[in-house]
Backbone bond lengths (Angstrom), bond angles and torsions (degrees), N, CA, C in turn:
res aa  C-N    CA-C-N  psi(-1)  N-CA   C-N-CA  omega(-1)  CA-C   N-CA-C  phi
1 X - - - 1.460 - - 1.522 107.68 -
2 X 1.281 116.52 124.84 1.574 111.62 -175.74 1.542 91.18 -117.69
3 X 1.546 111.78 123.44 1.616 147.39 176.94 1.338 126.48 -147.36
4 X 1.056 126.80 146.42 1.747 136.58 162.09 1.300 130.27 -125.66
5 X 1.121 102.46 135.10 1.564 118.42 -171.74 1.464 84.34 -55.56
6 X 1.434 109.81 149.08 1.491 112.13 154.10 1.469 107.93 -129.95
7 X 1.409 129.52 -22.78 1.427 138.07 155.19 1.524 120.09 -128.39
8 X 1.271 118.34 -172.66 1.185 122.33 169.96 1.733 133.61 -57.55
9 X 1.571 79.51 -22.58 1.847 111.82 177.00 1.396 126.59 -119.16
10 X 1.632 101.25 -3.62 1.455 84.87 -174.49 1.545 91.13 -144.12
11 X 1.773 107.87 146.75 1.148 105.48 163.41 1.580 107.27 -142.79
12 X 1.415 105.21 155.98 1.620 111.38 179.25 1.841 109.71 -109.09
13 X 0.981 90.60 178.57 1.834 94.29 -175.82 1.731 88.54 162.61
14 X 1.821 82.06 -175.44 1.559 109.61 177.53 1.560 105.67 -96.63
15 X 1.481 116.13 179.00 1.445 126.55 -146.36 1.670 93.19 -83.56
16 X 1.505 111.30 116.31 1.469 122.20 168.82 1.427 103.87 -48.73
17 X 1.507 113.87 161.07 1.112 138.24 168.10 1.580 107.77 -97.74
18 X 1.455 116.75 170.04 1.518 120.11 149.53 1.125 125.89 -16.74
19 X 0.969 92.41 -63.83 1.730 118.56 -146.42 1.692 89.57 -90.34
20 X 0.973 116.44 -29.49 1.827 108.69 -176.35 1.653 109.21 -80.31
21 X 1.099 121.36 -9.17 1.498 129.55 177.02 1.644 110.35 -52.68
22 X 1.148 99.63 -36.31 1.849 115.54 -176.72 1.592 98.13 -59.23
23 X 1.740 105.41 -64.50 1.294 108.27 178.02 1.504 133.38 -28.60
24 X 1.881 91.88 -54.60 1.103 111.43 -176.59 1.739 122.96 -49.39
25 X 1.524 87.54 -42.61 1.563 106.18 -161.67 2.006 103.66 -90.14
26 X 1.266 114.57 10.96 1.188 124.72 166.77 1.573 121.04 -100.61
27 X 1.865 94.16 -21.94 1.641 99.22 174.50 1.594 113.07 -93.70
28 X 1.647 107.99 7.57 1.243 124.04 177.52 1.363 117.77 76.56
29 X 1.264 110.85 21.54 0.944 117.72 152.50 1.842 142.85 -29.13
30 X 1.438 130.42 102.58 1.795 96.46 -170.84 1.340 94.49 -122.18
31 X 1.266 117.45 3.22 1.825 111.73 177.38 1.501 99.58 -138.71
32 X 1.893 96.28 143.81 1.803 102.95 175.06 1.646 85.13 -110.46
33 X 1.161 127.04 130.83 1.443 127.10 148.05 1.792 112.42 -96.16
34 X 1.658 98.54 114.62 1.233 102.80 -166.71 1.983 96.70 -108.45
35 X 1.706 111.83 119.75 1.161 114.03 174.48 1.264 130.29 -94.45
36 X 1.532 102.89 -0.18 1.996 114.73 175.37 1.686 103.92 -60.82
37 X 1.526 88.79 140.36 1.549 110.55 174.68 1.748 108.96 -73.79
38 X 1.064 115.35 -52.71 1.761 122.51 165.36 1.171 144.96 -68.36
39 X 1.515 100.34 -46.43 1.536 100.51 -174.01 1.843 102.38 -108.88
40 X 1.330 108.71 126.37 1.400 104.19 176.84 1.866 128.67 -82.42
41 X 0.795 103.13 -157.72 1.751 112.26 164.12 1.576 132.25 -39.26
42 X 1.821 121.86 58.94 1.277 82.43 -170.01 1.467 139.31 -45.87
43 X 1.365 105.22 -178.64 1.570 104.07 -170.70 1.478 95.73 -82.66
44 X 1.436 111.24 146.39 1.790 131.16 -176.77 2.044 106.45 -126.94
45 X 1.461 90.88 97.31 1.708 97.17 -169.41 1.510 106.40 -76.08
46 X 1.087 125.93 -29.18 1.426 114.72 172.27 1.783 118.74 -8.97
47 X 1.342 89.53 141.64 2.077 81.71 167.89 1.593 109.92 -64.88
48 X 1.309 110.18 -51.95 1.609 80.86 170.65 1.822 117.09 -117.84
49 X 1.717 84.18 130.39 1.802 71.79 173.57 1.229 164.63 -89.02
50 X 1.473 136.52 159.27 1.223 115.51 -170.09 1.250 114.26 -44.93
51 X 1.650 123.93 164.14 2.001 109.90 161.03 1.545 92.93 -94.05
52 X 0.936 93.53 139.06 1.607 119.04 158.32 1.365 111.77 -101.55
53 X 1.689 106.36 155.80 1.511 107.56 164.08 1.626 102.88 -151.75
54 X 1.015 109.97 148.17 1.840 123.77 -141.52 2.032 90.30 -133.83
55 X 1.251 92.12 87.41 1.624 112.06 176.54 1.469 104.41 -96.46
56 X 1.252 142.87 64.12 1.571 159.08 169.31 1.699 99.59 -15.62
57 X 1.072 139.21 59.45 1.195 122.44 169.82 1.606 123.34 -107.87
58 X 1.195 120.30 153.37 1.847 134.59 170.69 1.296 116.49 -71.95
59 X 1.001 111.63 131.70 1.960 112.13 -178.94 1.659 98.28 -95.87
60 X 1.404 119.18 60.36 1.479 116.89 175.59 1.260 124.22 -158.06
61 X 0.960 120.33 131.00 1.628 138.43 -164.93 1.227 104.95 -50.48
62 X 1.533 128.28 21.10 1.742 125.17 -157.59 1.422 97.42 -130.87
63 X 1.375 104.14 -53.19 1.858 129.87 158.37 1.447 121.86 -79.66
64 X 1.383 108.04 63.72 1.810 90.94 173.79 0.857 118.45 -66.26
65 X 1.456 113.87 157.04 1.707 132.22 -164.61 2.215 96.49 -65.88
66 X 1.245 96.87 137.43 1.549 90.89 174.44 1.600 131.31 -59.66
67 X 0.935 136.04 163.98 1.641 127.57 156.36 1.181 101.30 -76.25
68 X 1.228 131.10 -43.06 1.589 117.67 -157.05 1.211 107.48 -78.65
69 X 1.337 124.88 -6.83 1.820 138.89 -168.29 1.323 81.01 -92.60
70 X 1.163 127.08 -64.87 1.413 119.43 -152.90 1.512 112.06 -66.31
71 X 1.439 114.23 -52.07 1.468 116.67 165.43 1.437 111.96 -30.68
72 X 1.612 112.78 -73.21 1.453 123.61 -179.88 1.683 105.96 -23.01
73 X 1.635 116.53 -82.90 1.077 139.81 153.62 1.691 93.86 -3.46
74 X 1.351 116.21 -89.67 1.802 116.97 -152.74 1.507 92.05 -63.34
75 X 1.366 134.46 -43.01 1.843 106.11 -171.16 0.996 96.03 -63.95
76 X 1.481 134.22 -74.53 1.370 131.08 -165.79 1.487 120.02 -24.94
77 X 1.425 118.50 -68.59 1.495 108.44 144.95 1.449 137.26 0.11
78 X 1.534 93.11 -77.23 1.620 106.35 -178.22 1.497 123.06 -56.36
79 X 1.174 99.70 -24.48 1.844 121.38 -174.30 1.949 101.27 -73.39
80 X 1.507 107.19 -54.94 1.339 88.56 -179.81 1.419 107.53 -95.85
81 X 1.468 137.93 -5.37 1.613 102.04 168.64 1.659 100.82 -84.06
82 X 1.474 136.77 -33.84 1.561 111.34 162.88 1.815 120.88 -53.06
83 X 1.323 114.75 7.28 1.315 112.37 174.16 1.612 100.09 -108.56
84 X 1.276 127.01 -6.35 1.810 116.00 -176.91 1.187 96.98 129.60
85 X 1.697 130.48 -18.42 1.515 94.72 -143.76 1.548 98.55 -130.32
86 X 1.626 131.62 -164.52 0.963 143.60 -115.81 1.788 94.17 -152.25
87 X 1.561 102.43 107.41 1.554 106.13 154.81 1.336 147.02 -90.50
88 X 1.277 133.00 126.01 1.342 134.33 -178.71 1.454 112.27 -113.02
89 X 1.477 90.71 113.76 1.707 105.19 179.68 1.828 114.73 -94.60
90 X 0.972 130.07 163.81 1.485 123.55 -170.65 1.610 115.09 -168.46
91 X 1.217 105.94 146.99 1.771 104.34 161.74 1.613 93.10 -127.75
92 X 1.525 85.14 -136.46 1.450 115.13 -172.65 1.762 103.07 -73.37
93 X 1.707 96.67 -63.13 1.408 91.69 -168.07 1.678 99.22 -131.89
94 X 1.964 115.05 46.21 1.649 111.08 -174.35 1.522 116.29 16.33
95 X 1.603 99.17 74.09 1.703 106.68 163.14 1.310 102.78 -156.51
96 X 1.346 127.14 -8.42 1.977 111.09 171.76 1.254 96.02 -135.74
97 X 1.475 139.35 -82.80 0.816 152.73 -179.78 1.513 120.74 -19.97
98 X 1.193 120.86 -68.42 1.574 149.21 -118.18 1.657 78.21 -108.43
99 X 1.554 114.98 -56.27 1.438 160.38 -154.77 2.129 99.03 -62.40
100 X 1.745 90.00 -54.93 1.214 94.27 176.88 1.319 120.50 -75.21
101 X 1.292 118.40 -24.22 1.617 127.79 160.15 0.996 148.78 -25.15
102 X 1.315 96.45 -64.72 1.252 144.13 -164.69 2.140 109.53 -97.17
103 X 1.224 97.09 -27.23 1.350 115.51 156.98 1.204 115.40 -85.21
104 X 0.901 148.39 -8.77 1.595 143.11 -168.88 1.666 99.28 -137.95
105 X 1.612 122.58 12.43 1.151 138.63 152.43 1.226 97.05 -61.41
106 X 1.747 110.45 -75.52 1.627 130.34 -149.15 1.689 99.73 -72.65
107 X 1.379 118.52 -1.46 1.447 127.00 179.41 1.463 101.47 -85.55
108 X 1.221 119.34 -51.25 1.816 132.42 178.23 1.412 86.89 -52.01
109 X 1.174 121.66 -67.76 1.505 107.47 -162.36 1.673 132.06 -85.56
110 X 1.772 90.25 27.33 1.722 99.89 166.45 1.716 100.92 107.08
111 X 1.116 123.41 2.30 1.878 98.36 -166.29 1.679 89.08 -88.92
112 X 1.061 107.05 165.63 1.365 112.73 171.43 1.944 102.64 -87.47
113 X 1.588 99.10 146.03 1.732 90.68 -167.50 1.215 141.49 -79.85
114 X 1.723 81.82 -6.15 1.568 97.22 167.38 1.832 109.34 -82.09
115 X 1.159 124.36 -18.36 1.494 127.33 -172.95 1.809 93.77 -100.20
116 X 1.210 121.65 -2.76 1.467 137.69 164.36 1.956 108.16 -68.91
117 X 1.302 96.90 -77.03 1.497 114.31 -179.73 1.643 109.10 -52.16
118 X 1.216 127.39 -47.76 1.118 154.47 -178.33 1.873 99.70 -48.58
119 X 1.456 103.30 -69.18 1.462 117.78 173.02 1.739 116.02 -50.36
120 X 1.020 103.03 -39.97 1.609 115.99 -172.27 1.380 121.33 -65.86
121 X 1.562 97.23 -42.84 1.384 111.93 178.20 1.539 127.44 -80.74
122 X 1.801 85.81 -22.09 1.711 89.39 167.20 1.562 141.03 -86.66
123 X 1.789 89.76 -7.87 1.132 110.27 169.78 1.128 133.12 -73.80
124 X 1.591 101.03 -57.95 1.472 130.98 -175.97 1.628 100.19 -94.90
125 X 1.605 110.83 125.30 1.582 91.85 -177.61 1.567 116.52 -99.27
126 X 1.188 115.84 -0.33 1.461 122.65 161.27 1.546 120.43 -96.76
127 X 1.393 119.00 25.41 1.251 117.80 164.62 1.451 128.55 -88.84
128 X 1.111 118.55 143.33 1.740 108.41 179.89 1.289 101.17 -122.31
129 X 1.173 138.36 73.25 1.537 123.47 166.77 1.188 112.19 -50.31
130 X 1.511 148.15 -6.00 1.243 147.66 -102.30 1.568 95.00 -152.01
131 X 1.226 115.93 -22.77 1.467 144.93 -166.41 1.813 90.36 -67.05
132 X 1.714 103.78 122.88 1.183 113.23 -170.96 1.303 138.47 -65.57
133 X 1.728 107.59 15.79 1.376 126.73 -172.24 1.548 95.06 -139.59
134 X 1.209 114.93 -7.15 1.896 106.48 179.32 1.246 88.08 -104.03
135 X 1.156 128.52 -52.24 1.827 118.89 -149.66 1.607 108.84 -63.10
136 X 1.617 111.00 -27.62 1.823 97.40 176.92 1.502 106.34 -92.29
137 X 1.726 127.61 0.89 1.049 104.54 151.98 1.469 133.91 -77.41
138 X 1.083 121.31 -6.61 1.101 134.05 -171.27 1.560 117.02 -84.00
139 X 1.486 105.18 -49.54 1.463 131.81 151.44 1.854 102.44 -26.60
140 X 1.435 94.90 -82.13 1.817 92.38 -175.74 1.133 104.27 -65.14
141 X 1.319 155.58 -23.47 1.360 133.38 170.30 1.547 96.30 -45.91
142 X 1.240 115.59 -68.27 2.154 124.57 -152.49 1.470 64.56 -67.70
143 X 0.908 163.45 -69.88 2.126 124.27 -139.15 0.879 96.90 -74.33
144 X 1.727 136.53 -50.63 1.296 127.35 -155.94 1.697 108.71 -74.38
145 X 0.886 109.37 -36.76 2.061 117.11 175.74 0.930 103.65 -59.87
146 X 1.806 123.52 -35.64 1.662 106.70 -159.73 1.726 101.81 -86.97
147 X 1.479 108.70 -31.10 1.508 111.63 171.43 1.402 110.27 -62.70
148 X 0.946 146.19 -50.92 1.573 165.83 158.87 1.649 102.09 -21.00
149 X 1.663 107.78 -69.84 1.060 84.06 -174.68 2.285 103.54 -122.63
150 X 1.311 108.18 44.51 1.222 90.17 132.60 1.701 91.13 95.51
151 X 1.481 114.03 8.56 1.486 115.03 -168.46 1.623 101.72 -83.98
């Protein structure tokens, strides 16, 4: 499984396997936010399972990623690291998708999004938040959240 911590709570990467769920759930992981348009959730046999959440999005400048996905995406988030626990965001190959997520996570929880994108990219070295069809979604996520909730 190739991923990077980007905080204490959140990490991005490409689409876990089966078998990486264990991993996951050792880095304390309690949510996968999965942003692939095709391939969904693998299956996680554990007795109990991870939550997943299955945000259907396109990695293409034709299909921008939604606001309302992304919102969805950031409470959900917010719910389990204010509960203890540990998010894993993902695409195909954690560099737009997964990337924009996972950035507009660290936006829910106050960073400013340019010190968001900034973080992401230094972490993860195949990330592009910067990517000319992710970076103004990301943008309207932080306006629309901060109007939303009052920042």
């Amino acid at each position: 499984m190739n991923f990077s911590p980007i905080t204490d709570d959140l990490f991005i990467g490409t689409t876990p396997a089966s078998e990486d769920y264990d991993q996951l759930r050792d880095l304390g992981v309690r949510l996968v936010i999965n942003m692939r348009f095709s391939l969904g959730p693998r299956p996680d046999s554990h007795q109990t399972p991870m939550q997943t959440l299955w945000l259907r999005s396109l990695d293409s400048p034709f299909f921008l990623i939604s606001i309302r996905k992304l919102m969805q995406g950031a409470h959900a988030a917010l719910n389990v690291i204010q509960d203890g626990g540990k998010v894993y965001t993902h695409c195909a190959y954690g560099r737009h998708r997964g990337v924009a997520m996972g950035t507009c996570v660290l936006v829910a929880q106050g960073m400013h999004p340019l010190d968001a994108m900034d973080l992401v990219a230094e972490r993860r070295a195949v990330a592009d938040p910067y990517a000319f069809y992710i970076r103004p979604r990301i943008l309207k996520f932080a306006k629309e959240w901060a109007a939303i909730h009052k920042l």
